[in-house]
Structures are given as C-alpha cells and as structure tokens.
ROGUPA-584873 format. One line per field, with one value per residue (C-alpha): chain; residue in three letters; residue number from 0; x, y, z. Coordinates in nm, 3 decimals, always signed. Each point is the difference from the previous one (the first is absolute). Layout:
N
unit = A,...
code = ALA,...
pos = NUM,...
east = X,...
north = Y,...
up = Z,...
END
This chain:
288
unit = A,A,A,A,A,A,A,A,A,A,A,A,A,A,A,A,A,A,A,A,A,A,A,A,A,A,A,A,A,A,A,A,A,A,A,A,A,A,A,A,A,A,A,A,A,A,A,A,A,A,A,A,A,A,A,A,A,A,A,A,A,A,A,A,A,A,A,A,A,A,A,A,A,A,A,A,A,A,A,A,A,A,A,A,A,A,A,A,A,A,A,A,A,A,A,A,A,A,A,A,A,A,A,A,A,A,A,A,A,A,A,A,A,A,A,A,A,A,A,A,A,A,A,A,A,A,A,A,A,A,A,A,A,A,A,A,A,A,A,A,A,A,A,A,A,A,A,A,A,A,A,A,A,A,A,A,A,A,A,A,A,A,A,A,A,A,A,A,A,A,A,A,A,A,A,A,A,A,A,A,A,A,A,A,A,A,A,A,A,A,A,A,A,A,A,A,A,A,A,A,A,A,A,A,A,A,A,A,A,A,A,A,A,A,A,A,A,A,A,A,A,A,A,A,A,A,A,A,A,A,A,A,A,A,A,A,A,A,A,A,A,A,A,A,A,A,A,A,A,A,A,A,A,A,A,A,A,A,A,A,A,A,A,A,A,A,A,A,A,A,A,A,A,A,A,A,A,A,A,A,A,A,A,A,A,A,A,A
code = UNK,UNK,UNK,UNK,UNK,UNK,UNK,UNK,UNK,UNK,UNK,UNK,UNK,UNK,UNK,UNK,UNK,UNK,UNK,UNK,UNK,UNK,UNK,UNK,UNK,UNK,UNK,UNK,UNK,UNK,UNK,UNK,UNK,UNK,UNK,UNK,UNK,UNK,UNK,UNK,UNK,UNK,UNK,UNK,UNK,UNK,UNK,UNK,UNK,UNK,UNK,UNK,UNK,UNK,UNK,UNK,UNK,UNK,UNK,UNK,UNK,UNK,UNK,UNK,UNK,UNK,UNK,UNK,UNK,UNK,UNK,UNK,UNK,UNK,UNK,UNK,UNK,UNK,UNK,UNK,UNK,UNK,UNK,UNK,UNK,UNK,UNK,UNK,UNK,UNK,UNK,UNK,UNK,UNK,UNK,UNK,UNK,UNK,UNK,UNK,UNK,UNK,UNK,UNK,UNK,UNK,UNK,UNK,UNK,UNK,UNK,UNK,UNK,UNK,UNK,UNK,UNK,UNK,UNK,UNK,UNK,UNK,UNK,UNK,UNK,UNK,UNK,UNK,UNK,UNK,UNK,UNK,UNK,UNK,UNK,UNK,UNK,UNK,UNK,UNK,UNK,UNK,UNK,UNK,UNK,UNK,UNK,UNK,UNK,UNK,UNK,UNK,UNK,UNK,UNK,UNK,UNK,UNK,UNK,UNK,UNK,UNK,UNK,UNK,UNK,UNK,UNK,UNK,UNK,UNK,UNK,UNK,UNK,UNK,UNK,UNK,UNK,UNK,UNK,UNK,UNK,UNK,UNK,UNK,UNK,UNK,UNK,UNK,UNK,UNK,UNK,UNK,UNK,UNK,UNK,UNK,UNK,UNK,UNK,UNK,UNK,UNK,UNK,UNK,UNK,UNK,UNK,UNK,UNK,UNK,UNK,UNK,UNK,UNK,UNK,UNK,UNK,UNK,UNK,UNK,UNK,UNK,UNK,UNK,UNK,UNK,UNK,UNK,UNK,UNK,UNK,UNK,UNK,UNK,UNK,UNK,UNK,UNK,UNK,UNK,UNK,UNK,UNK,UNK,UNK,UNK,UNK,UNK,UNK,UNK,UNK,UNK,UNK,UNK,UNK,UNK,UNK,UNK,UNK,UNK,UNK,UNK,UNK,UNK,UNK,UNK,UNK,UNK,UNK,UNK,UNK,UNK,UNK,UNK,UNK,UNK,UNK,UNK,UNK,UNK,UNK,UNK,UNK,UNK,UNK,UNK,UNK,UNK
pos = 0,1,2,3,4,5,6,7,8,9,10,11,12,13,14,15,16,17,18,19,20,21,22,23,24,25,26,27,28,29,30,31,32,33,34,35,36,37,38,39,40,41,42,43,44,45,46,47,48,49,50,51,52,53,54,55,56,57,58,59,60,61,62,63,64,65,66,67,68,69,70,71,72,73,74,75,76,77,78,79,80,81,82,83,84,85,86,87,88,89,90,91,92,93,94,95,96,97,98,99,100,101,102,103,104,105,106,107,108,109,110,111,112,113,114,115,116,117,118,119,120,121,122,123,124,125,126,127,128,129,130,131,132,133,134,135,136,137,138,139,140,141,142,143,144,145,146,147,148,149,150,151,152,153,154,155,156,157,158,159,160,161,162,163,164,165,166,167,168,169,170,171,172,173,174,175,176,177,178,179,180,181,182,183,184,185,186,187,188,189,190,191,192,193,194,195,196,197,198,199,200,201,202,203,204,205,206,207,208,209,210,211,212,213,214,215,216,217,218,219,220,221,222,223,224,225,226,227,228,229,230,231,232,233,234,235,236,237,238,239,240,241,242,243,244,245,246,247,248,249,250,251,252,253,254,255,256,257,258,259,260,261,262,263,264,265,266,267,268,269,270,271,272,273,274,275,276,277,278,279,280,281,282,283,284,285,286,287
east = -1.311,+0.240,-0.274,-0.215,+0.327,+0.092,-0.404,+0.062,+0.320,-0.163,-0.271,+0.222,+0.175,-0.314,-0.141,+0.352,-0.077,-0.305,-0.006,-0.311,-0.157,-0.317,+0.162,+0.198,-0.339,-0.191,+0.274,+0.048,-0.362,+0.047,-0.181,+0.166,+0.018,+0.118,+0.287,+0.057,-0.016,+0.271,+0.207,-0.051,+0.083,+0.289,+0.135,-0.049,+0.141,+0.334,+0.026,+0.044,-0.260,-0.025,-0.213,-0.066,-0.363,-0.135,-0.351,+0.184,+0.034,+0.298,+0.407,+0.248,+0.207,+0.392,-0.032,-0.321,+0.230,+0.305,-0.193,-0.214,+0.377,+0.063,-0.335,-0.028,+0.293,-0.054,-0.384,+0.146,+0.239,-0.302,-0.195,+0.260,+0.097,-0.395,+0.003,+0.264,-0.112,-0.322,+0.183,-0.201,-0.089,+0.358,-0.009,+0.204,+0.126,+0.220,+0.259,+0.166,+0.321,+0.319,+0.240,+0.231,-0.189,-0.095,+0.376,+0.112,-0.244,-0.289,+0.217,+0.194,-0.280,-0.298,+0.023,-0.107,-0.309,-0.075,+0.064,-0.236,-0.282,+0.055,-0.409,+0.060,+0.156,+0.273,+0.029,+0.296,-0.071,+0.299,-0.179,+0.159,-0.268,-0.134,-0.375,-0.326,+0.052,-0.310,+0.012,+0.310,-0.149,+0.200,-0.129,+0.297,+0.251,+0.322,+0.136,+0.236,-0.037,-0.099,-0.370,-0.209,-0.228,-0.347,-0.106,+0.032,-0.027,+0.365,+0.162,+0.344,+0.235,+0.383,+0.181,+0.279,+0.152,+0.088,+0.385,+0.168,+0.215,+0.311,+0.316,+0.369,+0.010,-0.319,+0.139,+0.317,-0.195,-0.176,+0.354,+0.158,-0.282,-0.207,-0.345,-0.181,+0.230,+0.027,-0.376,-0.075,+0.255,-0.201,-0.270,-0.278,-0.166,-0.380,-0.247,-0.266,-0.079,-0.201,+0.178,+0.071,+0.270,+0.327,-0.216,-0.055,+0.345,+0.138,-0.190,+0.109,+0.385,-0.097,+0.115,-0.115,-0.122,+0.140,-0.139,+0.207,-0.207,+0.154,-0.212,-0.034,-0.245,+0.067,-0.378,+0.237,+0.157,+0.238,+0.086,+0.026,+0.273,+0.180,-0.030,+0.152,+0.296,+0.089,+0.002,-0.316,-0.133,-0.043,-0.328,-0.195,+0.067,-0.077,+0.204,-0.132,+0.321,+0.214,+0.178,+0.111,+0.127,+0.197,+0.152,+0.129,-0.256,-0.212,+0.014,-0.199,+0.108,-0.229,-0.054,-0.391,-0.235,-0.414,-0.074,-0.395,+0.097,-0.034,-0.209,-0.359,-0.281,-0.288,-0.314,-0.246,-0.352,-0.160,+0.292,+0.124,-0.249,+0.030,+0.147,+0.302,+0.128,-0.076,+0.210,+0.290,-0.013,+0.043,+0.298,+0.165,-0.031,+0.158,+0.339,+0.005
north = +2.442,-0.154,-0.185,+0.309,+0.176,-0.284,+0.010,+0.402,-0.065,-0.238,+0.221,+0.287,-0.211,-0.122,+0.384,+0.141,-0.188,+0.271,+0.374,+0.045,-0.156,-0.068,-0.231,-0.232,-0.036,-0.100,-0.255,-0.070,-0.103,+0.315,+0.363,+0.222,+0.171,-0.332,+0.034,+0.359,-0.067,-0.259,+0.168,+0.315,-0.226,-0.132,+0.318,+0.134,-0.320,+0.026,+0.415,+0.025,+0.115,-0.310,+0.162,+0.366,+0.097,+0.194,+0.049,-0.216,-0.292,-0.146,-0.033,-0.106,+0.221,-0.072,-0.205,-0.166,-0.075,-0.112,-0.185,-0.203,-0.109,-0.182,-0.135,-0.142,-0.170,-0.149,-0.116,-0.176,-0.193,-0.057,-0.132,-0.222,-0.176,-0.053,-0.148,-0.255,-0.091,-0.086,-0.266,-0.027,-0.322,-0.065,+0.143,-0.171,+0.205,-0.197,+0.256,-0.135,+0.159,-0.166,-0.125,+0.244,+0.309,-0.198,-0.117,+0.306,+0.326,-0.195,-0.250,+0.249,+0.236,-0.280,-0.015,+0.332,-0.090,-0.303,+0.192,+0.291,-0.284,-0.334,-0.063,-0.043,-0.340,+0.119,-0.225,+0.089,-0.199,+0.028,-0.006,+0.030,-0.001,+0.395,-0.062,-0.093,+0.045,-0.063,-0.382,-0.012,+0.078,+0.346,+0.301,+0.216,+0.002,+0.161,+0.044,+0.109,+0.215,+0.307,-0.039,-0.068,-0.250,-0.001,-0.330,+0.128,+0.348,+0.162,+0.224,+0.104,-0.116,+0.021,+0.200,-0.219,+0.102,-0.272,-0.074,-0.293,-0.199,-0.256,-0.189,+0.145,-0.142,+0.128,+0.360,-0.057,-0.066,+0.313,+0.197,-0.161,+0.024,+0.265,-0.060,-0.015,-0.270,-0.146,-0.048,-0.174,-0.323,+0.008,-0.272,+0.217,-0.195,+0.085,-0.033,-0.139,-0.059,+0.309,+0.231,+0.325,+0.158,-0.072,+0.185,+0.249,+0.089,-0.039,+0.267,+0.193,-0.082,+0.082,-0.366,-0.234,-0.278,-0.298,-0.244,-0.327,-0.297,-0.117,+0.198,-0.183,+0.002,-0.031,+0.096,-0.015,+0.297,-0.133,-0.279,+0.281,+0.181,-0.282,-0.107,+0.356,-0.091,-0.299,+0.165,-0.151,+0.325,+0.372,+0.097,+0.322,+0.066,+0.262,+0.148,-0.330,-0.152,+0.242,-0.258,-0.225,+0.326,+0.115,-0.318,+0.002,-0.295,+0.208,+0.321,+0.261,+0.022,+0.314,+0.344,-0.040,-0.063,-0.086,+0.261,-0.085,-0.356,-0.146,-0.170,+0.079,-0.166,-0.224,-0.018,-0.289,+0.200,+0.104,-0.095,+0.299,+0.110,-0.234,+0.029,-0.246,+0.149,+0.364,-0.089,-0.156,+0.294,+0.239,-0.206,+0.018,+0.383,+0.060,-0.232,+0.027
up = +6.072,-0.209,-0.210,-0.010,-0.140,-0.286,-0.168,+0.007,-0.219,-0.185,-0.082,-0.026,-0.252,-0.251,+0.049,-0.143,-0.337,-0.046,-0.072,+0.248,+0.296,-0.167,-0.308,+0.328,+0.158,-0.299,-0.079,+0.332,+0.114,+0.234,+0.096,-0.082,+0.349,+0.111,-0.157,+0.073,+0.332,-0.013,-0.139,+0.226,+0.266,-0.100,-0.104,+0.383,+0.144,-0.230,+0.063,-0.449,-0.268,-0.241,-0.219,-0.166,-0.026,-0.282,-0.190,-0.299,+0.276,+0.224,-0.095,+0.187,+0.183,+0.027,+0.321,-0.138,-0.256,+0.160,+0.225,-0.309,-0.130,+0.350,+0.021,-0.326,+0.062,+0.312,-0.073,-0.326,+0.212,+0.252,-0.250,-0.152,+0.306,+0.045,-0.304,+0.058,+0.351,-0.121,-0.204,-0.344,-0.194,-0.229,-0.289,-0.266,-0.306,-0.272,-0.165,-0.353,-0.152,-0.170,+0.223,-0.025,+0.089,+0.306,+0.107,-0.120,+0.167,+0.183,+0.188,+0.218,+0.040,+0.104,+0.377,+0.064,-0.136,+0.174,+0.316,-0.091,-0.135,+0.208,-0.099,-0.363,-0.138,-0.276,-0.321,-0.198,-0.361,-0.273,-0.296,-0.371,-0.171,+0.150,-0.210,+0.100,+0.366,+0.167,-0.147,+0.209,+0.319,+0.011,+0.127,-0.060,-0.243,-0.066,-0.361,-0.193,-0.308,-0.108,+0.146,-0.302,+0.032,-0.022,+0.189,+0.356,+0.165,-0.006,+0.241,+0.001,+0.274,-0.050,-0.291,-0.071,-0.409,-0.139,-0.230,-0.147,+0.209,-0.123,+0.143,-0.041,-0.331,-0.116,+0.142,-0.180,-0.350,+0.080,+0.068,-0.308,-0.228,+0.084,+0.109,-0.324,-0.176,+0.392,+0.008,-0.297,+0.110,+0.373,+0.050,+0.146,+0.357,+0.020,+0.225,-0.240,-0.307,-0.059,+0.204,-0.182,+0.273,-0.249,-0.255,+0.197,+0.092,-0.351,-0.089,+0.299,-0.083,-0.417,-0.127,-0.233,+0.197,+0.052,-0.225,+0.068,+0.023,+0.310,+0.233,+0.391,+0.135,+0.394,+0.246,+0.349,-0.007,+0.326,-0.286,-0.267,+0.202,+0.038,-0.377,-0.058,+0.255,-0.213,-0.291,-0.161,-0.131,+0.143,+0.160,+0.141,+0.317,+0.271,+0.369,+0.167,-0.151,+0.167,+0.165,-0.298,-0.171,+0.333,-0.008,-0.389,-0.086,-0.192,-0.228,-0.075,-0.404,-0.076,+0.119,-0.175,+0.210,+0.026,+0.194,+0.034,+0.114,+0.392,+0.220,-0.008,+0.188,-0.148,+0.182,-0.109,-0.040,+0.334,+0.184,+0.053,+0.256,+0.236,+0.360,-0.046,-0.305,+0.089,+0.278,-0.183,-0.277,+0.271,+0.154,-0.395,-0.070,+0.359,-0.067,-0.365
END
C-alpha cells in the first residue's frame, strides 16, 4: 500500500506541473484516463480534492496545493540521497581566485560544500594572473573588478565597492593635507600593469590623477595589504579587510567609493553547463 501510495504522489507531483490531464500524459508517456484515474484514487484514499476540474483543464485546489509544497520537498531530498548513495565517478573541478578572497570568504565557508558534494574533487588554484583560464586548467574563476571582460562568459557574484586604503600615517597626511594634496605624495599599489581601477575611482572622487612615476605594481593582493601596512604605498581595498581596519592597521582614507566593483565569476567557454560547476555556482549564490 505504501508503494502504491508514493508512485500516486509521484505522479500527483509531475501532473501538478500541467494545466490539464491531457498535456501530463503526453509528456508523461501516459493515457490520459490513466492518469485521471490515479489521481481519482488517490484523492479517495487521502479523503481531499487535489485538483479542480473545469472545461479550461485541472488547477490545484488549496490542499492540492499545500500538499505539492510538502511533496516537492520531500521527493527532492529523496532524490538527492539517491543520488549520493549511488556514489558517482569523482568529479574533479579546479576553482582559481587570489589568495585572499580564498583565506578571506571561501576558506570559512568551504566545508559545507564538501559535505553537500563528497563526489566532486575540489581544486582551489591561486592564480594572479586572472586571464586565459582554460590554459590553466580552471573551470571557474573568481575576480575582482567591475566585470568587463570579454574573454570569458561573466556573471555577477558579490557586490563588494571598492575605496582606498593607507596606514596611520597615510590617514594622518590625508587629515593634515586634505585628500587632494594627500593623494598626489601616495605611491599608488596596483594589481597590474593595465589595470584601470585607480582610474576609475579618481574620477569617482573628481581628482587629477596621480601621475608619479613610482607606481607598484604588487599581483598578491594578501602581499598588497601588507605592503599598505608597512607603509609602501596605499591600495584599493574592499569589507574583506574588515579586520585589519578593526584593528587600527589599516584605514579607509576616502568616503568615494567604486560602487560597480566586486567579485564576479569567470566561466571558461562551455564550462558553465556542466554538472560540477552548476553545482558549485549554486553552492556560491546560496552563501554569498
């Protein structure tokens, strides 16, 4: 009885994606009166009208309804435990981000993941260099920026604005001085050598650039923090260096901000579709 009673909600389940009987049994592989009969069934056996009847086709009624909620639920779970007891071939998927983004928001965040997909093999890869990722072996990147890039498919992941960051002497210049006549003493720390993001928020903060030859050019942005710390330079930063600036090693020295800046994720082409990085896209946009 109880088996007899699970295929009914099953089938109850698959039919309530239709607005008639006749569209479930042609996508089903099913008569029509097949189905209506099954359902009748299980309607008398539970004592509740599932569905309401008209010349349009079938709805759901409230308890068809309520009951779909509970179901769906319950047959995902059913499905997903299938899944894992069946124990799939490993799948291995190799992730590449900067250091810091991975020591500072994937690092506390990554077990859950390997708990809810023990079948794929993770491969965290720091990478500085965030181009031509499918030579690396990556299928899934994480980068920073303000998303435009035209060598890989784009798809934003974590708003995170980004501002200028110094030492307690750089924040005194910029107390003393004022941030205009502050700015154009500060070595500015980039990224790379084309990278336009101090541009960007100059003309945000309506300066003249800085135009001092001594430009650094640090890729690690874990090392870039730290050159900021020692006073090597100041540097754009975001909330992942919440810490340093709740401890008085670092200061914000700007209310301007790059408000289109943050994480965004960089899919090699036709890696997005597939299983293992479906499944670790998912796992972002739910922790992000």
């Amino acid at each position: 009885m109880y088996f007899k009673r699970y295929d009914a909600l099953r089938l109850f389940v698959e039919t309530a994606k239709f607005s008639s009987f006749s569209e479930a049994a042609d996508i089903l592989n099913m008569t029509k009166g097949a189905i209506s009969y099954q359902i009748k069934t299980l309607e008398n056996d539970l004592g509740i009208r599932l569905f309401d009847r008209n010349s349009r086709g079938v709805s759901l009624s409230q308890s068809g309804q309520d009951l779909l909620e509970t179901c769906r639920t319950d047959f995902e779970d059913i499905e997903a435990k299938l899944l894992q007891l069946q124990k799939p071939a490993p799948q291995t998927l190799t992730i590449g981000m900067s250091t810091y983004f991975a020591s500072r928001w994937l690092s506390p965040r990554l077990m859950t993941f390997m708990q809810m997909y023990p079948e794929i093999q993770l491969r965290i890869q720091p990478i500085v260099n965030p181009f031509d990722l499918k030579s690396q072996g990556i299928d899934l990147a994480i980068r920073w920026g303000n998303g435009c890039w035209s060598d890989v498919e784009i798809e934003q992941f974590l708003p995170c604005p980004a501002w200028p960051v110094g030492n307690h002497e750089a924040a005194e210049k910029v107390n003393n001085l004022g941030l205009e006549k502050a700015f154009k003493n500060f070595t500015l720390l980039r990224d790379h050598d084309d990278s336009n993001a101090w541009s960007d928020w100059f003309g945000v903060a309506k300066l003249t650039e800085n135009t001092r030859s001594d430009t650094l050019i640090i890729p690690d942005p874990n090392v870039r923090v730290q050159a900021v710390i020692d006073g090597q330079g100041i540097a754009l930063n975001d909330i992942l260096v919440e810490e340093e600036i709740g401890k008085g090693t670092l200061f914000r020295l700007s209310k301007y901000e790059l408000t289109d800046y943050g994480y965004y994720l960089a899919f090699p082409e036709g890696a997005k579709a597939t299983p293992a990085v479906m499944a670790f896209n998912n796992w972002l946009q739910k922790n992000r």
